[in-house]
N, C-alpha and C positions, 0 to 999 in steps of 0.2 A: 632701298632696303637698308636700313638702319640697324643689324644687329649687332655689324662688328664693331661699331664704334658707337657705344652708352659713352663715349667720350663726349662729355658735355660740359662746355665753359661758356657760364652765363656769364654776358655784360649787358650794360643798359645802353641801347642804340641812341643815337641825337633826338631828340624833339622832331615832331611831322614835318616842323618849317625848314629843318637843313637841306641846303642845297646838296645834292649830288655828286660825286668826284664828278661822273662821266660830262656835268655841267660846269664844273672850273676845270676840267681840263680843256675844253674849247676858249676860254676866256683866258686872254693871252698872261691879263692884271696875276690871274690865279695860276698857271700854270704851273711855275715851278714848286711853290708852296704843293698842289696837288700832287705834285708825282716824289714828292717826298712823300705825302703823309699816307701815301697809295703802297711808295715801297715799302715803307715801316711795318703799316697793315699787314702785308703781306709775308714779311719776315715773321714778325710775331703769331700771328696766326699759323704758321709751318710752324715754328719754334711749339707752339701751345698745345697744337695736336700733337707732335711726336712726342710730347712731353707726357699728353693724358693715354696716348697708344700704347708706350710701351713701361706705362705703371704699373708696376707687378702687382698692387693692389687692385686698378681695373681687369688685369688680363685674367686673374685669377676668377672673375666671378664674372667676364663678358657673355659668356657662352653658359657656367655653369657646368650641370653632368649634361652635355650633349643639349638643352633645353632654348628653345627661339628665346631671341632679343631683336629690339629694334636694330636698323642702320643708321638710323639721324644723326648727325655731327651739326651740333650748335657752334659756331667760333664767336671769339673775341674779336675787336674790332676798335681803328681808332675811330675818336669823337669827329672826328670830319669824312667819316665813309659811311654807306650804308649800304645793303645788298639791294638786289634787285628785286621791283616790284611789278606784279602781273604784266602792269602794258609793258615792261621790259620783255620778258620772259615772251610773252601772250605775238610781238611785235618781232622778234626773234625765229621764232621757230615756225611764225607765220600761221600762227593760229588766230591775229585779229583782223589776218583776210578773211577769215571765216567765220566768223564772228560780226561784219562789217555786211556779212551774205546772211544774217539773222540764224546762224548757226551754233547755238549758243548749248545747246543737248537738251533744248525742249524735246520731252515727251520720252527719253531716256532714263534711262538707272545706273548706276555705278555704286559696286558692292566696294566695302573698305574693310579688310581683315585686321583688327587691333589689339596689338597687347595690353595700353594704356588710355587712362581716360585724356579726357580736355575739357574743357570750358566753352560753355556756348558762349558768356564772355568775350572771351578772348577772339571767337570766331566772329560775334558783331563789333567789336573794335576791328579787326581785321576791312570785313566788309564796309563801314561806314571809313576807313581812311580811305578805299580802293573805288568807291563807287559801287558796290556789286547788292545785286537784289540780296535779301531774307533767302536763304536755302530753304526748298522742301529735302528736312533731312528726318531720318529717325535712326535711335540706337536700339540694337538688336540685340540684345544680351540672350550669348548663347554658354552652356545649354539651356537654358532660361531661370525664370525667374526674375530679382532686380539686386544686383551689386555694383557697387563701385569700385573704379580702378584706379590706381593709383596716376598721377600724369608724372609722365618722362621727355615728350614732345613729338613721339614721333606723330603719334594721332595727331596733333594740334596741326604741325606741318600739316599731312596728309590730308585733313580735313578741308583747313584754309586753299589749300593749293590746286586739289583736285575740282574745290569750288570757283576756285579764281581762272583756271583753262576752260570750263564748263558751267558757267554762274544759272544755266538752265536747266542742266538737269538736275532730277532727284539723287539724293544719297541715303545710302543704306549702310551702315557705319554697326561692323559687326562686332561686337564686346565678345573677346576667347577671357575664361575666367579661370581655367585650368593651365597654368606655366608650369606649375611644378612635378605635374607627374606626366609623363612621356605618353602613356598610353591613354589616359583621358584627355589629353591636350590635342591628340591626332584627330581622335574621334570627335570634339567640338569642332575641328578646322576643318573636317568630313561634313559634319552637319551645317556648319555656316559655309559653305559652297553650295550643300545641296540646296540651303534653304532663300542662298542669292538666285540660284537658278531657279527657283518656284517666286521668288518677288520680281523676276522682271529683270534684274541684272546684268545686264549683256557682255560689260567692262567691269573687270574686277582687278583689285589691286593691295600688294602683299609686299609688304618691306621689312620682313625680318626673315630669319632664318636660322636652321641649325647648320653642323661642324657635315652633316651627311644624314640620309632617310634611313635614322635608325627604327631600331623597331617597335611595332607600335603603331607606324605611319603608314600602314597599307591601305588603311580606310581613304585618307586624304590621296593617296598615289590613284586610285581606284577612280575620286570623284574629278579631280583633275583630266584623267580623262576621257571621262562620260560629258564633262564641261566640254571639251574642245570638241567632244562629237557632235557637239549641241550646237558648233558654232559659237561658243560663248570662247569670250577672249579672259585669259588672267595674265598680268603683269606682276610680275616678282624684280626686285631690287638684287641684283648678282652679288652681294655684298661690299666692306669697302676696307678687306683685307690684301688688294692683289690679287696675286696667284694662289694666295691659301683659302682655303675655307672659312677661317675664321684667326683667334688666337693662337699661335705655338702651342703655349702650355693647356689649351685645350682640343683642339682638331689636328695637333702636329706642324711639321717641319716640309709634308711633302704635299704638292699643287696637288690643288682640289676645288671644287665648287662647293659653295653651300648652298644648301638646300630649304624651300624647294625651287630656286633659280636651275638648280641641275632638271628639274622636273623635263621629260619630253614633251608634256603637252601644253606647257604655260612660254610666256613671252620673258627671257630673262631680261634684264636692263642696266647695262654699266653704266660711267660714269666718263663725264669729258672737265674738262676746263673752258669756260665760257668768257669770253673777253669780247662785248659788247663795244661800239662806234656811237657819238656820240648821237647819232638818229635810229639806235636802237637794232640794225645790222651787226650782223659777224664780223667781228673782223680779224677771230681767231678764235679757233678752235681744236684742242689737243685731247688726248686720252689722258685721264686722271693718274695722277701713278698710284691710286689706294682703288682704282676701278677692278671689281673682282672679274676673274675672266680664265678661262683653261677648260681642262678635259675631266670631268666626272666619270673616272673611269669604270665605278660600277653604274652605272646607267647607260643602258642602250641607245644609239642614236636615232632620234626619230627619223622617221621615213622623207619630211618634206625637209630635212636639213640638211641642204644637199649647196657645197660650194668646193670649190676646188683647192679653197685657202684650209681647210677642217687638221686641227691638228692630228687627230685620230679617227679616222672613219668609221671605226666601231662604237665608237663612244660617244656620247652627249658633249658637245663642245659650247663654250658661254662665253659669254652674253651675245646677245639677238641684234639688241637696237643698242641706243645711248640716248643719255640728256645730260644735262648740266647735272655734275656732281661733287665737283671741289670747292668748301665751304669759304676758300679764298675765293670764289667767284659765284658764293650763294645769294640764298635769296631772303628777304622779308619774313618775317614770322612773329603773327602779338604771340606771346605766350607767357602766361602765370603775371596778363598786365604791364608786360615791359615788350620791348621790340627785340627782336633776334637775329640775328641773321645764320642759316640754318641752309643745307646740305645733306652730300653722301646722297649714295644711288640709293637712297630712300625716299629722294626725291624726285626720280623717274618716274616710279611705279604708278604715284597716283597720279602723277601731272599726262603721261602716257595714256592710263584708262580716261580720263577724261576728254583726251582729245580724240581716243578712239571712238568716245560718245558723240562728238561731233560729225566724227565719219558713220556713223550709223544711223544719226540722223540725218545727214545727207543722203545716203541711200534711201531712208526711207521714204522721202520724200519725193523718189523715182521710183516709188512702188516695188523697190528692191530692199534683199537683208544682206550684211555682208558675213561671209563665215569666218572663223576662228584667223585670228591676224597674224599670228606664227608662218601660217604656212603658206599664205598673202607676203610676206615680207619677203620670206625668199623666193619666191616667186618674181615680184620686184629685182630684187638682187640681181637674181642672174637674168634679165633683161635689159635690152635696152634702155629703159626709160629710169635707170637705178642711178643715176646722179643728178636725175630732176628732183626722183622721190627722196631721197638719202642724200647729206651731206654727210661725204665720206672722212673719216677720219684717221689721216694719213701719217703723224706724228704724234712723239708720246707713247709712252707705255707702262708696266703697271712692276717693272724691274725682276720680271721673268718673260714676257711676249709683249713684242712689240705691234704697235699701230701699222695699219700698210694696206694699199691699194683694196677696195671688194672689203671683203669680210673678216674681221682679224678678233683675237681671243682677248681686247681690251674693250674695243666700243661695237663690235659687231660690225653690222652693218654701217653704222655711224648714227645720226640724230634726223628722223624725218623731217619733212617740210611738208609741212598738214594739209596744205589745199591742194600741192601735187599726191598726196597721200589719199586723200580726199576722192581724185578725179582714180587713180588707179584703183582704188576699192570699187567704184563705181564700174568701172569697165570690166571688174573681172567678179562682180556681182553676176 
């Protein structure tokens, strides 16, 4: 979920042929050179963001009057690094065991909620350096007609990425054309759910957000969840303010969620820090400290969110799950023709609905449907089998609630592992 940080600093990434840190840090010749140019990266990059975070010129207009933006966070980067790409990511999270089982989300759909345009461009550069088939994809401009939107990245990410976990399903890529006025912007987010639900959509995925469900939003609150009655899954990006909702000087000074990650019926998704081994293994994993996460205290708690870590038992507590979300540990992205390297729990959302499409197509393939993955997750959770499914995430936090054992208000449950994720949908299909 990309809204609280339109912090975006474009650099041009190295040429296709650069080798890899995670590839001279094994090669003893390169090593020290690497973990210089590895720290620097990493300085700079913190230095950069906190730099575009707390510009009174960006904060002033991140959010707006109340009004969604993306979550994306593009970083700078030096000339000997580059983020990670699919088989990283895809080899990580163990989505190319499943993948390796011809699991790819043939015969699926995954809906994409966007504020901004992209480039198909960009998305067959993408595909052509990655290996990945032509997308059956099409844009949905709601509430119809035909305009263009402007690109800011977060589509491009979401696009590239959700096709890079799922190179076989379909995408359905839904153009909102209305940002500036509250109560028609709800009503398009109402009708491009209803209308993922009547294309097929099973997985759906949403990376922006407002300060809280002002008013106006009751049409989307409504179809939300008639979605999850449906069994249909939505992934929303928890934001990548912390414990706030968004800006200070726009959503204030006291913990909140943004919305609609606060939603009861969608899947929220924070952020972790991902540090990769050179055979594509964990080999370290922490909660983001810009991973949104806390108590929405005006929304109820749903009924299946049930853990004994809950900061508030009456209230909506967030985020759900996690993925890689700190742009010091992001990932690949062609965009506007240069390489990117690109972030923030706007990165979950789509990479999560897709893999959920994996799990659906493995069910379907047992002549089984799996229902709404919220209530599936914790399900898992408070089971046995919840540190096969979930790598828990136990360190780290977001500099108001800390990471820690089960379920915690940074990374949730922690970040799945898709083919144990897989087998448990399966069983409780």
């Amino acid at each position: 979920m990309s809204l609280l940080c339109a912090t975006r600093l474009y650099a041009q990434r190295l040429s296709r042929s650069s080798t890899p840190l995670r590839t001279l840090i094994v090669n003893p010749k390169y090593r020290e050179r690497a973990i210089h140019f590895h720290m620097k990266r990493r300085l700079f990059i913190t230095l950069a963001a906190l730099a575009v975070l707390f510009s009174p010129a960006l904060a002033s207009t991140a959010f707006g009057a109340g009004l969604p933006q993306p979550f994306v966070v593009f970083a700078s980067h030096s000339s000997r690094d580059q983020g990670y790409a699919p088989n990283d990511i895809n080899a990580a999270y163990g989505i190319s065991t499943l993948h390796s089982k011809g699991l790819t989300g043939t015969g699926t759909r995954i809906g994409l909620l966007e504020l901004d345009g992209f480039s198909v461009n960009d998305l067959t550069r993408f595909d052509s350096q990655y290996d990945l088939p032509a997308p059956t994809m099409r844009r949905i401009h709601v509430p119809g007609g035909n305009f263009s939107l402007k690109q800011q990245g977060e589509a491009t990410m979401d696009v590239e990425w959700a096709h890079a976990v799922a190179p076989g399903a379909a995408l359905d890529v839904y153009m909102l054309k209305d940002t500036n006025s509250n109560t028609a912007f709800w009503n398009e987010t109402a009708q491009a759910l209803k209308e993922a639900a009547a294309n097929g959509d099973r997985a759906i995925s949403i990376s922006w957000g407002v300060c809280s469900p002002a008013s106006g939003s009751a049409p989307a609150q409504q179809e939300f969840s008639a979605l999850e009655n449906q069994g249909i899954s939505v992934f929303v990006s928890s934001g990548d303010y912390g414990a706030l909702a968004g800006p200070r000087h726009d959503c204030g000074s006291k913990p909140a969620v943004a919305y609609p990650a606060a939603d009861p019926s969608v899947v929220a998704v924070g952020g972790t820090t991902l540090d990769l081994s050179s055979t594509d293994t964990i080999s370290d994993q922490t909660a983001w400290s810009l991973s949104g996460g806390g108590v929405a205290t005006n929304i109820s708690r749903p009924t299946w969110q049930v853990t004994p870590n809950l900061l508030e038992a009456s209230f909506r507590n967030a985020p759900d799950v996690a993925f890689d979300g700190d742009p010091q540990t992001g990932v690949n992205v062609m965009y506007q023709d240069q390489w990117q390297i690109a972030a923030g729990t706007s990165l979950g959302a789509p990479c999560l609905a897709a893999m959920w499409s994996l799990v659906e197509q493995d069910a379907a393939q047992s002549g089984k449907t799996v229902g709404a993955a919220a209530p599936l997750f914790y399900s898992i959770g408070n089971s046995s089998s919840y540190h096969q499914v979930f790598d828990d995430i136990t360190e780290g936090g977001n500099n108001k609630y800390q990471a820690g054992p089960g379920w915690d208000a940074v990374t949730g449950w922690g970040t799945p592992n898709a083919p144990a994720l897989a087998a448990a949908a399966l069983a409780a299909s």
